[in-house]
N, C-alpha and C positions, 0 to 999 in steps of 0.2 A: 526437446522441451521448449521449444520457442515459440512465440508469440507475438502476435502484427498490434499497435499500438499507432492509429493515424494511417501512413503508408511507410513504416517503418518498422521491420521485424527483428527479434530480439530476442538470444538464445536463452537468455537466465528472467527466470520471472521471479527475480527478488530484488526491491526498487529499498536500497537504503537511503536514511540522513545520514547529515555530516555533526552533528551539535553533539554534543555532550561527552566525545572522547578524553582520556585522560590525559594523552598528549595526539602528536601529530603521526607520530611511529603507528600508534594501536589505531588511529582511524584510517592509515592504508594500509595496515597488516589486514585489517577487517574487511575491507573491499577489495582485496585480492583474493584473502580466503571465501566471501562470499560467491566469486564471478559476477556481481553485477555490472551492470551495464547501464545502470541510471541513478541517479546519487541527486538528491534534494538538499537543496541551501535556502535557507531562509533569511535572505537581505536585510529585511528590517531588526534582525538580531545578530546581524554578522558582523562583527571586529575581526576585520583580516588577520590587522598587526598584531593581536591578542594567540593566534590563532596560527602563527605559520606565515603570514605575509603572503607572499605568490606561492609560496610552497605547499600553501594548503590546495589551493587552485590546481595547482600543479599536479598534487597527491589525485588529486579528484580524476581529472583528464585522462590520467595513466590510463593505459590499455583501452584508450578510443571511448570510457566510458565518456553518457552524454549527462548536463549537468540541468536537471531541473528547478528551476527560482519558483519559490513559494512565498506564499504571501501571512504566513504567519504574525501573529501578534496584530492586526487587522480585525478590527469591532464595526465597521460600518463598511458599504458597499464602494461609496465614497472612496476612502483608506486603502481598502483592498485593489479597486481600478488601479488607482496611483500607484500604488507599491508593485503591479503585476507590471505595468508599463517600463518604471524602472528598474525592475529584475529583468524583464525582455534585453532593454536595450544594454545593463549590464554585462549579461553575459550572452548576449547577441543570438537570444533565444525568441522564437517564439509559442513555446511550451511553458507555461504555468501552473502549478500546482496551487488552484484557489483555494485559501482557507479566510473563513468570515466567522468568527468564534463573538457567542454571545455575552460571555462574563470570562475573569482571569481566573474564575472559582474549578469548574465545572469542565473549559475548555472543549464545549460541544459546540456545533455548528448553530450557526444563525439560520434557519431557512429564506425567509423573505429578503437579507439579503444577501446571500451567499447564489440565491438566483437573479436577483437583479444585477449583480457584478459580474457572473457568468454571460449573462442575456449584453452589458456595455461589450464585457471584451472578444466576444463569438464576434459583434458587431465590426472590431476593429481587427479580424483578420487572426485573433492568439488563440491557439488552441489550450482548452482550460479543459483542466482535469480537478472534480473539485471533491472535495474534501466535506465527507455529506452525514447526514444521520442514516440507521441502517432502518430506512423509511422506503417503501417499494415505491411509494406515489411519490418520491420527490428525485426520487434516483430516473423515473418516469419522465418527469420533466426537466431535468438535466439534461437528461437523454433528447429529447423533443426539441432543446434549445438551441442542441450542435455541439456537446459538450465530447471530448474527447474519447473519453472514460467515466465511469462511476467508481467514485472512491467511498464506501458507505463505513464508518467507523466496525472495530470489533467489540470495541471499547472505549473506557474515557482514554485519551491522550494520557501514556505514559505509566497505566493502572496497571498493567501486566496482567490484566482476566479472561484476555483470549476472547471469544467467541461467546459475548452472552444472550444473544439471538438467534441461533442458526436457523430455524424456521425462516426469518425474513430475509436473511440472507439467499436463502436457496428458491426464496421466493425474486428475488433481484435478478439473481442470475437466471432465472427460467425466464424473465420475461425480457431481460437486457439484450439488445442488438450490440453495442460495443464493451468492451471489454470492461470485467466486475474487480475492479485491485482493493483489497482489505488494508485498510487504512486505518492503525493505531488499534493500544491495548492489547497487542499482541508480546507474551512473555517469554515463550520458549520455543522448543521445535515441533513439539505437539500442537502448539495452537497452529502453528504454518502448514501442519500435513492438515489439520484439518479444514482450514481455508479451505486446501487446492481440493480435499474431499467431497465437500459441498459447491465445486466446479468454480469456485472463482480461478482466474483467467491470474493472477499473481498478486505478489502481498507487499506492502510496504509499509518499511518499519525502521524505529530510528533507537528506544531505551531499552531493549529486548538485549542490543548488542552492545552500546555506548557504553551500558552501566550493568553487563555482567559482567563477574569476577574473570574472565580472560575473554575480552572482545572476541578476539580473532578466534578461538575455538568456539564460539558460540553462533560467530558467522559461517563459517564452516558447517556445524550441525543444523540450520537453519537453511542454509544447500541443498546440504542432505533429505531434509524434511519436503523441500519444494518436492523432489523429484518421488519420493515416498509415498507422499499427497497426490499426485495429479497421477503416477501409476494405476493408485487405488481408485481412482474416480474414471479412467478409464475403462478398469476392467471390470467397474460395476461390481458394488456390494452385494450379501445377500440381506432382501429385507428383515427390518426389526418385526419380531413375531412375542405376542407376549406369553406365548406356551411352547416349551420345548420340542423340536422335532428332531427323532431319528436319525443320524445319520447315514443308517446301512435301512434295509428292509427287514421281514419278519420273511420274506420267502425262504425256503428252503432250513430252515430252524428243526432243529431233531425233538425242540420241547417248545410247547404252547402255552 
């Protein structure tokens, strides 16, 4: 079930956070039970010492996973340059997960500048993966910028409503040349099969697992669901039909 992201391929396509654990134990019980392989921190709200000290770093890096710096909590393009620069040189990355959110209300993306911060940092060599509305035309030009990924929301940040557009989504992924990762509002393991359903490319997700009642079996069944999901989107559905069809024929029927 693996998946190229840059020039770098990657068995498990489920991209977890680190934030909102209820200690240090349940957020590497939950990233083992997951298998992921890429785990997001958000700098500008990280207190190490709060948090585990190196041990949280530490918990992160286990089993070779790679560590993505996001630029969370970021209102202006400005903000977000800055804080993507020193989440790079922090953790000696040059992968960023841009986020440019336009109120603390709502926590939806900025457009005009979550593409102008995109367009600075492509310029200075970091590959940006950003954190978008589930808007074809702007996932379009993300795309067009040199953007890594398209990361188009499923939901608001943290609402647990799954997939309230699938239409545009499947519209994203038919027309996207690099890879489509569903990015927030994702609840359970249902909304993760249906993700990979609708062919996005893998999911990332951070309160689905943080803040249900046993982390780590929730990252586990959300595993599970990746490989459920991208099965089924494989071996091709049967279409939706709005009148019942037969499943055997009428040949051979002794009564008519």
């Amino acid at each position: 079930m693996s998946f190229t992201l840059g020039t770098q391929q990657f068995s498990s396509r489920l991209l977890l956070g680190s934030a909102g654990y209820p200690n240090l134990a349940s957020l590497e019980q939950s990233l083992d039970a997951a298998g992921c392989q890429i785990v997001t921190v958000a700098i500008r709200r990280l207190n190490v010492d709060e948090i585990g000290g190196q041990d949280f770093i530490a918990a992160i890096k286990k089993n070779n996973r790679v560590i993505l710096p996001n630029t969370a909590g970021c209102y202006t393009a400005k903000d977000a340059v800055l804080m993507a620069q020193l989440a790079c040189e922090a953790f000696e990355s040059n992968w960023v997960k841009l986020e440019v959110i336009a109120d603390s209300y709502q926590l939806l993306p900025e457009p005009q500048e979550l593409l102008a911060a995109a367009k600075n940092l492509i310029k200075q060599g970091i590959q940006v993966l950003p954190y978008c509305l589930d808007d074809p035309l702007l996932c379009r030009q993300l795309e067009d910028l040199g953007c890594l990924a398209v990361m188009p929301l499923g939901s608001p940040i943290g609402s647990g409503q799954g997939i309230r557009n699938p239409k545009a989504i499947e519209q994203i992924v038919a027309q996207a040349k690099v890879p489509v990762i569903i990015d927030a509002g994702i609840g359970s393991a249902s909304d993760v099969a249906f993700a990979m359903e609708l062919g996005c490319d893998a999911v990332l997700l951070n309160t689905a697992v943080a803040k249900a009642q046993n982390p780590p079996l929730m990252a586990q069944a959300l595993k599970e669901a990746i490989d459920c999901g991208r099965n089924a989107f494989k071996a091709g559905r049967i279409p939706i039909k709005d009148m019942a069809t037969p499943s055997t024929t009428p040949k051979g029927l002794f009564f008519k």
